[in-house]
DOVO-47585 format. One line per 3 residues: their letters; for each residue x, y, z of N, C-alpha, C, O. Coordinates in nm, 4 decimals. Example, Ala and Ser with C-alpha at 12.3 -4.5 7.8 and 13.67 -1.06 7.14 Angstrom:
// DOVO-47585
as) 1.3190 -0.5690 0.7800 1.2300 -0.4500 0.7800 1.3200 -0.3300 0.7800 1.4236 -0.3319 0.8465 | 1.2850 -0.2250 0.7080 1.3670 -0.1060 0.7140 1.2900 0.0030 0.7870 1.3409 0.1138 0.8039
***
This chain:
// DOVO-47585
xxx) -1.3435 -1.9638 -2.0380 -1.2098 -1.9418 -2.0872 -1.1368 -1.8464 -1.9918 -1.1564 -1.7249 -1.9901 | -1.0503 -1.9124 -1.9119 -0.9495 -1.7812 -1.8225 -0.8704 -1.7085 -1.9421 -0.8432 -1.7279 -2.0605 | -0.8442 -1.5886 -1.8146 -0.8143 -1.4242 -1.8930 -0.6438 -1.4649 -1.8606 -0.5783 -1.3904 -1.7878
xxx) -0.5924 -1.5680 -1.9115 -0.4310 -1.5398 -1.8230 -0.3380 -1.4810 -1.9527 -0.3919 -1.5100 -2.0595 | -0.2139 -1.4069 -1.9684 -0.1952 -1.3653 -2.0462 -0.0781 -1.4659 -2.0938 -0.0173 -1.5418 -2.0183 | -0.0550 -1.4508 -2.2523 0.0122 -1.5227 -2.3356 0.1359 -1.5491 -2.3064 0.1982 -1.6483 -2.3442
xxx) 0.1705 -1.4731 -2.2473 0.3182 -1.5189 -2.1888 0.3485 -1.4561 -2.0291 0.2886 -1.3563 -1.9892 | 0.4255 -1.5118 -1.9650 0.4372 -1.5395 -1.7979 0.5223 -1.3778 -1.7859 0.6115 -1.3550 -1.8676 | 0.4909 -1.2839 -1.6913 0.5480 -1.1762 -1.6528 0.6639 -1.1957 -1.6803 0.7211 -1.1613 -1.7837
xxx) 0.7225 -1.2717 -1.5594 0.8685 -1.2710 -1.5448 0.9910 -1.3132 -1.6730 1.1129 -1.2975 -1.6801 | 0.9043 -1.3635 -1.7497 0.9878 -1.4151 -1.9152 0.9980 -1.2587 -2.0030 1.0916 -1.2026 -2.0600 | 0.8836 -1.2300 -1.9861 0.8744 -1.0965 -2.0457 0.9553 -0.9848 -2.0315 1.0167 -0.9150 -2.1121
xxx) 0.9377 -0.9831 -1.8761 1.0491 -0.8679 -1.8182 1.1841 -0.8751 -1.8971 1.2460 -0.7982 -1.9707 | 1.2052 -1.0253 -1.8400 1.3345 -1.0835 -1.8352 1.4219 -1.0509 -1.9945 1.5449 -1.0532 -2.0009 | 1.3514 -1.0277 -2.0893 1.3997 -1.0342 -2.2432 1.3638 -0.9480 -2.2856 1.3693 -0.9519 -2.4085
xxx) 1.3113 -0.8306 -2.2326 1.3192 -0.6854 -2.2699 1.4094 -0.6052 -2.2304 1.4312 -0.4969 -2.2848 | 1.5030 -0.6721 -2.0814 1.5613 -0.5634 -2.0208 1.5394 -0.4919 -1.9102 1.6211 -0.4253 -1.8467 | 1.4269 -0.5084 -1.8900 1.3138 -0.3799 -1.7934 1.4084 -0.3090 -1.6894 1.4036 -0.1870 -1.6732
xxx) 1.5087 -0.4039 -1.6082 1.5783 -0.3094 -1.5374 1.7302 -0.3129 -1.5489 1.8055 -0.2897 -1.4543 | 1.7594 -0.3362 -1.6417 1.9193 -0.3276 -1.6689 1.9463 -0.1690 -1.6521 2.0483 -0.1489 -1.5862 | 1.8676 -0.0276 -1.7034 1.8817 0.0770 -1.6889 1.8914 0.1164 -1.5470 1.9778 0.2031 -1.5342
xxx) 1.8281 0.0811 -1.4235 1.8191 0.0638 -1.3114 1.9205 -0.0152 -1.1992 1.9465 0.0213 -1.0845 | 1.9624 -0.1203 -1.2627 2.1060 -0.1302 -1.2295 2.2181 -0.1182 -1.2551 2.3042 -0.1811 -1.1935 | 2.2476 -0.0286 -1.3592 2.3386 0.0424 -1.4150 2.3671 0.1313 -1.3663 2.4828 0.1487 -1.3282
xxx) 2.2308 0.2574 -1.3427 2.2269 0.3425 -1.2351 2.2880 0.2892 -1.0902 2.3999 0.3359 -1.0690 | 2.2456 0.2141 -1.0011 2.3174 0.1684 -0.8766 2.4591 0.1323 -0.9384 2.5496 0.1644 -0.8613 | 2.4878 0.0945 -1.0155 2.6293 0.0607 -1.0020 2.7455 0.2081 -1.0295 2.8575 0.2433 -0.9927
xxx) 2.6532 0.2500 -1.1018 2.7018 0.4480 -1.0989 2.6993 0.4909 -0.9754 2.7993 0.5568 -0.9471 | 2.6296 0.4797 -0.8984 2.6676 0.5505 -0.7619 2.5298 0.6519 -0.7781 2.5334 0.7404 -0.6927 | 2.4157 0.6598 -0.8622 2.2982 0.7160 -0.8643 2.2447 0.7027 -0.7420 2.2521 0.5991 -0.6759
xxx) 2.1857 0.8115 -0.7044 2.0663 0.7918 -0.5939 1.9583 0.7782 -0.6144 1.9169 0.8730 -0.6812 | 1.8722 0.6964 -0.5889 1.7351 0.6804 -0.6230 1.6426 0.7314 -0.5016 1.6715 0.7163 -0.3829 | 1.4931 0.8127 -0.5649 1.4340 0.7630 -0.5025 1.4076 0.9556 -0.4777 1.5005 1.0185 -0.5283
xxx) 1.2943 1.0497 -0.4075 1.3211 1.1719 -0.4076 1.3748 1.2340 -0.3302 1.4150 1.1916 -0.2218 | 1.3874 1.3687 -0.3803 1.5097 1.4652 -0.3056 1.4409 1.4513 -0.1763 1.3208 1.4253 -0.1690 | 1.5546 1.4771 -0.0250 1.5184 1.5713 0.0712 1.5026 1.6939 0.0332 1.5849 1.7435 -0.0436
xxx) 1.3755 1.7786 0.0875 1.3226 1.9274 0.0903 1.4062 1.9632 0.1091 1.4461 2.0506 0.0322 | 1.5019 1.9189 0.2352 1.5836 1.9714 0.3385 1.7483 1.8802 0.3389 1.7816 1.7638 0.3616 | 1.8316 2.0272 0.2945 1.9594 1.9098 0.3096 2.0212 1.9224 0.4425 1.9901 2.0286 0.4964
xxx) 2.1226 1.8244 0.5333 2.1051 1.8335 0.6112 2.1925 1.9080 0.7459 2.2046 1.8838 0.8660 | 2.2362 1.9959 0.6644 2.2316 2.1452 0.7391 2.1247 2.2260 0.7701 2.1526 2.3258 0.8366 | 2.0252 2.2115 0.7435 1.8794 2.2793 0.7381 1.7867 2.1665 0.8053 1.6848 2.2161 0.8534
xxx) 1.7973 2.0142 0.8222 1.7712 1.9827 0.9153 1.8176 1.9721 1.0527 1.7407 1.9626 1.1484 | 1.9589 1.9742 1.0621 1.9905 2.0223 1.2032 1.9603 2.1630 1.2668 1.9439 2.1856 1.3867 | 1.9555 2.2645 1.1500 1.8834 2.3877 1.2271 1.7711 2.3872 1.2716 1.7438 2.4449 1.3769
xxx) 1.6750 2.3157 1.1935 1.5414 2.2583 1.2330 1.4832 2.2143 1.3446 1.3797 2.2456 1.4035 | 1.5686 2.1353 1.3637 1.5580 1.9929 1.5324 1.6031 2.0829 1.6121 1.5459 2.0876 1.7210 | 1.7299 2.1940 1.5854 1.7665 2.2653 1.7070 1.6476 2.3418 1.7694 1.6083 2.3231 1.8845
xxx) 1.5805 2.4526 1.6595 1.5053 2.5516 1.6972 1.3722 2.4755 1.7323 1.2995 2.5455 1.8028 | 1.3217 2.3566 1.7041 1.2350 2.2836 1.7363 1.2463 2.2436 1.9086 1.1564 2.2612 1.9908 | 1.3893 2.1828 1.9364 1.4174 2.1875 2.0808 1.3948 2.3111 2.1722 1.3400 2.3142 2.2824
xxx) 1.4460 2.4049 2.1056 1.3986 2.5631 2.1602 1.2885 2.5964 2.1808 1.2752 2.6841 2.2661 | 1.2008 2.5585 2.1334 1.0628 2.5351 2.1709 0.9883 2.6149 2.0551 0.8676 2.6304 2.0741 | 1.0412 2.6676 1.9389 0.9684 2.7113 1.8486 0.8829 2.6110 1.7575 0.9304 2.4992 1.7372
xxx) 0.7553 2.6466 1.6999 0.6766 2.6151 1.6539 0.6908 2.4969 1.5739 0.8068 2.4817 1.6120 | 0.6722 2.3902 1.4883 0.6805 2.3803 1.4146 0.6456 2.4521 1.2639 0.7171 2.4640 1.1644 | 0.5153 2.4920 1.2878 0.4820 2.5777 1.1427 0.5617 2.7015 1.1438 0.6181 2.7208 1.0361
xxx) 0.5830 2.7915 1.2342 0.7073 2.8681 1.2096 0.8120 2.8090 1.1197 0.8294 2.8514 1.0054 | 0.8882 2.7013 1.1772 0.9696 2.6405 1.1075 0.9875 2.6294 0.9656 1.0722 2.6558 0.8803 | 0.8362 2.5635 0.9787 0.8092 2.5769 0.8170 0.8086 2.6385 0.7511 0.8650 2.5897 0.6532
xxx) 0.7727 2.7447 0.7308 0.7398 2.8844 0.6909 0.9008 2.9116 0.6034 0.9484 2.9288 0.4911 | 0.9257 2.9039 0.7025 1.0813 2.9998 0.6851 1.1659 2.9147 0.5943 1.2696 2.9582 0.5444 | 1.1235 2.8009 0.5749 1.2456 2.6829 0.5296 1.1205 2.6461 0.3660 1.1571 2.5827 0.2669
xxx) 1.0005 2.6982 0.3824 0.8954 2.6764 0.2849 0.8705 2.5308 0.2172 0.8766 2.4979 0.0987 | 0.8508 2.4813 0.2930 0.8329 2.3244 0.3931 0.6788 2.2726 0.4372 0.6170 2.3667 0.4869 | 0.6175 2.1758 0.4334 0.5240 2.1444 0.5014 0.5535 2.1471 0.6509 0.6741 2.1536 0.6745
xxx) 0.4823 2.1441 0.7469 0.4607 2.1607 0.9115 0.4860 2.0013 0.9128 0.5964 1.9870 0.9654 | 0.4533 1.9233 0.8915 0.4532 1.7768 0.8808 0.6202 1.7235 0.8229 0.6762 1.6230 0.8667 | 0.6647 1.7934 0.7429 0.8051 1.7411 0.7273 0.8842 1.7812 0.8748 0.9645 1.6967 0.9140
xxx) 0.8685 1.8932 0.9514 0.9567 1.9409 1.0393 0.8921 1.8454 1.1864 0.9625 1.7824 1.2654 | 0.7432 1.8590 1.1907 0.7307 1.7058 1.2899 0.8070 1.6198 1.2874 0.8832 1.5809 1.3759 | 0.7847 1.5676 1.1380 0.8660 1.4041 1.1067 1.0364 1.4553 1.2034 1.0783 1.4079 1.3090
xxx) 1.0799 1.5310 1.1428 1.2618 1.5290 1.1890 1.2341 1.5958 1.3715 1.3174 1.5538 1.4519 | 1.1697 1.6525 1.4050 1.1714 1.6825 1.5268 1.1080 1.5727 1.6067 1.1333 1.5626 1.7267 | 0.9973 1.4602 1.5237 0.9801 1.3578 1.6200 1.0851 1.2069 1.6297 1.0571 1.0905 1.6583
xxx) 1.2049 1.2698 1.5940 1.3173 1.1368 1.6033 1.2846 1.0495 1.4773 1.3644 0.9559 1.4817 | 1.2292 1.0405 1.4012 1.2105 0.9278 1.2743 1.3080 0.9176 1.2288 1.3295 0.8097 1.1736 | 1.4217 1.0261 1.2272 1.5815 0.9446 1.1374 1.6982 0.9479 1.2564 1.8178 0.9618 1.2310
xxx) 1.6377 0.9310 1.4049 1.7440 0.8849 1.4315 1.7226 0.7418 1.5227 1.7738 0.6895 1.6217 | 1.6374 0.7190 1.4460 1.5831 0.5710 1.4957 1.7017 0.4736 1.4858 1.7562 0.4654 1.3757 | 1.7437 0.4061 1.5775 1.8776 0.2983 1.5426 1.7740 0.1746 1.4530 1.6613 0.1387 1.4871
xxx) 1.8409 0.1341 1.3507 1.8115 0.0154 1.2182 1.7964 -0.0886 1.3394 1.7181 -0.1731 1.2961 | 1.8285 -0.1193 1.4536 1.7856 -0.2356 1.5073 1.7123 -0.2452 1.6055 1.7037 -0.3446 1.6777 | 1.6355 -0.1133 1.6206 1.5039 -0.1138 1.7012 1.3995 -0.2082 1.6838 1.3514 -0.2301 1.5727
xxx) 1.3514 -0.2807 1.8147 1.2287 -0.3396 1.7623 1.1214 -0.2277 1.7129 1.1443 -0.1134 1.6735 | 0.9937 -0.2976 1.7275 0.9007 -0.2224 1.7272 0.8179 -0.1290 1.8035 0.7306 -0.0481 1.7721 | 0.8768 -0.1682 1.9223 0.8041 -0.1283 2.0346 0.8945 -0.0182 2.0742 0.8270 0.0730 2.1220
xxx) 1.0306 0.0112 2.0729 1.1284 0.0649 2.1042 1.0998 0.1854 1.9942 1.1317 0.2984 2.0312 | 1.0450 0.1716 1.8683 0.9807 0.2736 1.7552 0.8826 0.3234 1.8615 0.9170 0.4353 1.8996 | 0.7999 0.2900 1.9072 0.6589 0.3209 1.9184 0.6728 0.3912 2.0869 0.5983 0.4726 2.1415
xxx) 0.7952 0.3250 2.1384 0.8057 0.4443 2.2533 0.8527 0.5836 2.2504 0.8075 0.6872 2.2991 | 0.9836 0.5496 2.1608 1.0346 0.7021 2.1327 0.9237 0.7784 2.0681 0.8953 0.8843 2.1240 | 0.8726 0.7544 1.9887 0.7405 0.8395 1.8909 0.6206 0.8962 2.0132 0.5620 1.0036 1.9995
xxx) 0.5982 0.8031 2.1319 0.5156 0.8180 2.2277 0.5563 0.9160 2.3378 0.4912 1.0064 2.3903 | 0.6622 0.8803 2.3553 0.7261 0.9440 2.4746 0.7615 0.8634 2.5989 0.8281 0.8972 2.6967 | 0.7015 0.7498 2.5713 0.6362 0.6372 2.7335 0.8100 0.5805 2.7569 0.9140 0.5941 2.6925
xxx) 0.7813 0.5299 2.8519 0.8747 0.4534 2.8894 0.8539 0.3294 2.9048 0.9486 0.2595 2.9407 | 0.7414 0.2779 2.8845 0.7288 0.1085 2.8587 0.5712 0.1375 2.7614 0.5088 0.2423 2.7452 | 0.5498 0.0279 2.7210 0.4084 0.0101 2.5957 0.3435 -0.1220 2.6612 0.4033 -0.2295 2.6560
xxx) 0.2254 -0.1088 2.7194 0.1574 -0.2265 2.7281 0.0910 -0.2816 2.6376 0.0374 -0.2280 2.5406 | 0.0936 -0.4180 2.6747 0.0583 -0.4855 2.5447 -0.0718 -0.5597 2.5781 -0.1135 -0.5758 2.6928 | -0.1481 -0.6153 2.4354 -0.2589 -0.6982 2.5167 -0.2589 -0.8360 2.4583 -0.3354 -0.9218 2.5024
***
């Protein structure tokens, strides 16, 4: 005897509602999804003093931050252009100027 259940997900969803609350929100102008640590006046001070050659965990410290959030913004991850390939990701993150492939 299969285990399938009595009625099909998507019927279910569909006649409870499940996300009418959720697009109600988007149509409010809600933001989804969690805060930045850092708003982004406090990430441009960040990337600056990062260029300066200070620490990252310094950084952190002071802004009371993981060392790993101030990598992420000092290693270019949000100013990646939306129509980068992949490889064009994987150079800026590298440093290289070309990526061999195999």
């Amino acid at each position: 005897m299969p285990c399938y259940p009595a009625w099909p997900r998507g019927s279910a969803r569909a006649s409870c509602g499940a996300n009418e609350g959720g697009a109600a929100a988007i149509k409010r102008g809600s933001r989804l999804g969690r805060r930045p640590s850092l708003d982004h006046h406090q990430q441009q001070e960040a990337i600056a003093r990062r260029k300066a050659g200070e620490s990252c965990r310094a950084i952190a410290k002071t802004y009371r931050v993981h060392h790993a959030t101030i990598a992420r913004l000092a290693g270019g991850y949000l100013f990646l252009k939306a129509n980068s390939g992949a490889h064009e990701i994987v150079r800026r993150l590298l440093g290289r100027r070309s990526i061999a492939t195999r």
